[in-house]
N, C-alpha and C positions, 0 to 999 in steps of 0.2 A: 321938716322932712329932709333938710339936709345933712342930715346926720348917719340918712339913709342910703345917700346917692350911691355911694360905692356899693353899700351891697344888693340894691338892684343892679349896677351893672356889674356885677361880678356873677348874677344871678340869671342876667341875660347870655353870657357866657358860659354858664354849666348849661344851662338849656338846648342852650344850642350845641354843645358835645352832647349832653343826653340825646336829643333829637337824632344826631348825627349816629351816635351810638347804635339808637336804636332802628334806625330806617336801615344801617348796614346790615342789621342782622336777621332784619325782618319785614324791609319794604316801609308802608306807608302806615300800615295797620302797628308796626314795630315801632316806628318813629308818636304816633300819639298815644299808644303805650307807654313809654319811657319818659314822654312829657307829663305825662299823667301822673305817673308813679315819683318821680323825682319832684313836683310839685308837693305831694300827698307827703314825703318823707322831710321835706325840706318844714311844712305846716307841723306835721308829726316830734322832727326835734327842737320849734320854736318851743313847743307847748310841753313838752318836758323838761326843757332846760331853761324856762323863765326865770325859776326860783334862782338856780347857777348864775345869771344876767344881773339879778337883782345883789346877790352877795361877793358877785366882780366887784359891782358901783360902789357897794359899803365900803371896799377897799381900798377902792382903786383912789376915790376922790381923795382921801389923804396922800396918794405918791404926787411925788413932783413931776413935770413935767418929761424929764428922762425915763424915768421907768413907766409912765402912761403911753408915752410911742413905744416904749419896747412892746412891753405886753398888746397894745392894740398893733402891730407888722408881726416881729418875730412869732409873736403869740398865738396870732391864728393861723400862720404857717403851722405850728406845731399844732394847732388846735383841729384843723381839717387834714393836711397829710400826714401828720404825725399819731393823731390817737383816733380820727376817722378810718385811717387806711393801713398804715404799720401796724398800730397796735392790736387788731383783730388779727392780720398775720403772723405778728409776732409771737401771739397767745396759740394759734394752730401750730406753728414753726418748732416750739416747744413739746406741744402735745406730742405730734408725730414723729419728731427730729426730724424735718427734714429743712431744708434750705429754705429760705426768703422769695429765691426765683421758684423753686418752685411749687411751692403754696400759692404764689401768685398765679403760676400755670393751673394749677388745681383748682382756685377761686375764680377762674376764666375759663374752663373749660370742661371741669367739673363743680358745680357750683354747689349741688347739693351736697355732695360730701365733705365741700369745705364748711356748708353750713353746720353738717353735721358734727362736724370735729370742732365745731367754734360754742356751737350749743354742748359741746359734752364737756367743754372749759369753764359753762356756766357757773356749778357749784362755787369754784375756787374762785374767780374772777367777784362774783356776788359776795364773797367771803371777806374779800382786800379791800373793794370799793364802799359793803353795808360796812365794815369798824371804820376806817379812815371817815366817812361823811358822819357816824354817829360821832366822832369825837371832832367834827367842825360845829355840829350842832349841840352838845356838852358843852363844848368851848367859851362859846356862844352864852348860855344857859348861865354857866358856874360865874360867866366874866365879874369880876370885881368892880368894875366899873362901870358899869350898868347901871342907869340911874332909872332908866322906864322898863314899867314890867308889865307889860301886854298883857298877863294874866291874871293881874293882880296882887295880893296878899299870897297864895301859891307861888306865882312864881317868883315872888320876892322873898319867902322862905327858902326855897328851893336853892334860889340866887346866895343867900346867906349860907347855907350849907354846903354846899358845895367845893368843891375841889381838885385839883389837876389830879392827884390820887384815888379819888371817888369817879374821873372820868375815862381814868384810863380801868381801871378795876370792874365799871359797868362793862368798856368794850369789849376785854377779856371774858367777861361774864357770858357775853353777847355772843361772839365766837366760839367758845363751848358749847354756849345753844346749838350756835348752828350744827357742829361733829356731832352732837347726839341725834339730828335729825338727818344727818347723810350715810349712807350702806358703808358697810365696814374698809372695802376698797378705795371710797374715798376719803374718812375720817384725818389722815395724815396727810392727803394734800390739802384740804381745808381748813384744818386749825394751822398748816405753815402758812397758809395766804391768810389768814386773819390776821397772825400774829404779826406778817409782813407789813399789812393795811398797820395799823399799829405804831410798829415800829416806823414806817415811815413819817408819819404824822407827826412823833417824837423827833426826828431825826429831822424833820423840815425846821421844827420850832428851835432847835438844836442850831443847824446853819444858821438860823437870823440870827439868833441872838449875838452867835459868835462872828459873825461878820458884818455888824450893822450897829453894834453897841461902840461908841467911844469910848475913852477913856474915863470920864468925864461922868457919862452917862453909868458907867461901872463903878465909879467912886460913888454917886449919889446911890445907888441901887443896894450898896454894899451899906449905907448909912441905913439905909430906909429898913435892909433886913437886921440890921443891927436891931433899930427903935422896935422891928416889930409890924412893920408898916408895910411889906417886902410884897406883890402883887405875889398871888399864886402862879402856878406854873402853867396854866388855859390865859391866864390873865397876858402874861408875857408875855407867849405865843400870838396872840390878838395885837397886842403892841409895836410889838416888832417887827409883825407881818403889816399893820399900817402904814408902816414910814415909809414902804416903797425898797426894795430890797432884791437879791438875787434868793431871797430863801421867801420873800413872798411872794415873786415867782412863780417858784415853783409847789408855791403850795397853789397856786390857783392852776398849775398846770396839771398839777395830781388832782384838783377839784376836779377839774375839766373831765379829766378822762375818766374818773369814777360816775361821771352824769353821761357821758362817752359811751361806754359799752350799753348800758341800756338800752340808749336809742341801736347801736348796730342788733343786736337780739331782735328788737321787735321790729326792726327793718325784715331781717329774714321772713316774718310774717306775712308780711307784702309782696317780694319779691325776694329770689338770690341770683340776681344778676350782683354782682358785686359794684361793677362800675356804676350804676342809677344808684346803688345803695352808697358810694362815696359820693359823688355828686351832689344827690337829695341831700343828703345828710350836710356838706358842705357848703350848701345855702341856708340851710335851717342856721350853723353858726356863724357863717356871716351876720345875721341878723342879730344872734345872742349879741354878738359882739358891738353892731351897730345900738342896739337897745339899751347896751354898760354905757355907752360911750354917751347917747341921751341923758341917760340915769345921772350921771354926773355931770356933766354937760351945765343940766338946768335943774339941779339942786333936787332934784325930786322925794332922794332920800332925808334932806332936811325938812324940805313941805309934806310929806305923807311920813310921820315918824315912827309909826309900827311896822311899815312896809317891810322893814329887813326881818323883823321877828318874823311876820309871816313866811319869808323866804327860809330862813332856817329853820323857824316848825317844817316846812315843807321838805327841808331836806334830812330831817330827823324823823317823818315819814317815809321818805324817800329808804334813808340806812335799814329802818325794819323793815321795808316792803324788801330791799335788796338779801338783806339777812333770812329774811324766810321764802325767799325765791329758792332757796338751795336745793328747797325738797316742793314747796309749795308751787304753784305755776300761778301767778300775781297778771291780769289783764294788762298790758300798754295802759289801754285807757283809764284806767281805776289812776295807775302812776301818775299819768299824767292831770287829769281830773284833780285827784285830791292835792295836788301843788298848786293848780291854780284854784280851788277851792280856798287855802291858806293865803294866799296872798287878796285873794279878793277881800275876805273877811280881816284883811290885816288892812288892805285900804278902806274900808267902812268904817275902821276903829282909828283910823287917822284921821280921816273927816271929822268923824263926834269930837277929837282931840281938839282938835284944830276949832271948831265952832264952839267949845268950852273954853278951851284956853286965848284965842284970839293969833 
């Protein structure tokens, strides 16, 4: 459990601002309101963002020691006020033009209406985060160097077939789904937030390489595409974001906030108090982040060795539940549900591993 400690006290500490929060504005009935509700949201984005916790660890345990304290400090700094609480203003700030302060006055004093200008970003926002996670889970999927295949003889075809041009051309595909199913007023901001999600994803795999490959590392790479032998271009990306790097980073920070918005959406549900909705929400990743840091910690991802597949099915679920939110209205719970759905069934298929193989 000590792996835990901080984010119960860090969890005793939003509580107690929630409480605070909430008795200011409403007495005593206000104050176990807001405990309530901030408990519920904090439970709400553990169980959505498992599968996100489980493909930090896949990661993370190849970085060295430097970029493992970065990403566990700077990281959920960025990951609680930076894509918990900017980035939903950030996305309103946009919508409306108007300023930072005051959307934040808006999200404080009109609540509803920031909800409603935060839900009318849905389409476009679901557009950026369903391609960029489909092509972490393609990634994933196409990897050359894949040696277990969860699915067997499928996915080990699949895995054979496959390609960094077959995965960006599916998410294209994916993204034009989407504009054929949004009203004609929106078609053109959602295939530019697709194509952004996209481009990003490229442009992340793009920074590693260029800033994390040696020279060395570039002369062997250049032999290997010589012979024929050259990793595809999902394979790379996978690579280069393992060693620990400023571009895998931020490719787990752009994970983050694509797993991010979801929960703020179905916070609105609950409540639009905005501040219980950063709070709750900021205890739920305190914990994602305590649960990577288990995850690698004590090897977990080598002892349960489908577990990660399960996490990326679950987030390749996750991309078309996001993709067809544009026009479809997809339950919190279903999302959340069928991710740990994928991962339970991915740790029953490690067990059976595990007691076959020894």
């Amino acid at each position: 459990m000590h792996h835990f400690r901080i984010s119960f006290a860090v969890t005793a500490i939003l509580m107690a601002l929630a409480g605070w929060w909430g008795y200011s504005h409403g007495g005593t009935a206000g104050l176990l309101q807001a405990l309530w509700i901030a408990a519920v949201l904090g439970v709400m984005e553990v169980s959505l963002s498992f599968d996100n916790a489980v493909v930090n660890a896949s990661v993370l345990r190849h970085w060295d020691a430097f970029w493992q304290k970065l990403f566990l400090t700077v990281g959920i700094l960025v990951a609680v006020f930076g894509m918990r609480l900017l980035f939903p203003l950030l996305i309103v700030s946009v919508a409306t033009g108007l300023g930072l302060l005051e959307v934040w006055s808006m999200a404080t004093t009109t609540p509803a209406v920031y909800s409603a200008h935060l839900t009318g970003a849905h389409a476009e926002v679901a557009a950026f985060g369903g391609a960029f996670l489909l092509l972490v889970f393609l990634s994933f999927l196409f990897h050359e160097g894949k040696e277990l295949h969860w699915l067997g003889w499928i996915e080990k075809k699949v895995n054979q077939h496959g390609t960094d041009s077959l995965a960006v051309l599916l998410a294209l595909v994916a993204v034009f789904g989407c504009v054929a199913l949004v009203p004609e007023a929106k078609k053109y901001s959602v295939l530019a937030a697709g194509v952004l999600g996209v481009a990003v994803y490229l442009a992340v795999g793009w920074i590693s390489e260029l800033l994390e490959e040696s020279p060395a590392e570039q002369d062997a790479e250049a032999a290997d595409n010589a012979a024929g032998a050259g990793a595809n271009g999902a394979g790379k990306l996978v690579a280069s974001v393992a060693r620990g790097s400023l571009g895998g980073f931020l490719y787990l920070e752009v994970l983050d906030a694509s797993f991010s918005f979801d929960g703020v959406i179905g916070a609105f549900a609950i409540t639009s108090d905005v501040v219980i909705i950063m709070l709750g929400l900021a205890i739920g990743a305190m914990f994602v982040r305590s649960l990577t840091v288990f995850l690698v910690r004590q090897g977990t991802l080598d002892e349960f060795v489908y577990l990660e597949h399960g996490a990326h099915y679950a987030i390749g679920i996750l991309a078309l539940i996001m993709l067809a939110s544009v026009k479809y209205h997809v339950p919190e719970w279903f999302t959340g549900l069928s991710g740990v759905a994928f991962i339970g069934v991915s740790l029953w298929s490690s067990l059976r591993h595990r007691r076959r193989h020894g």
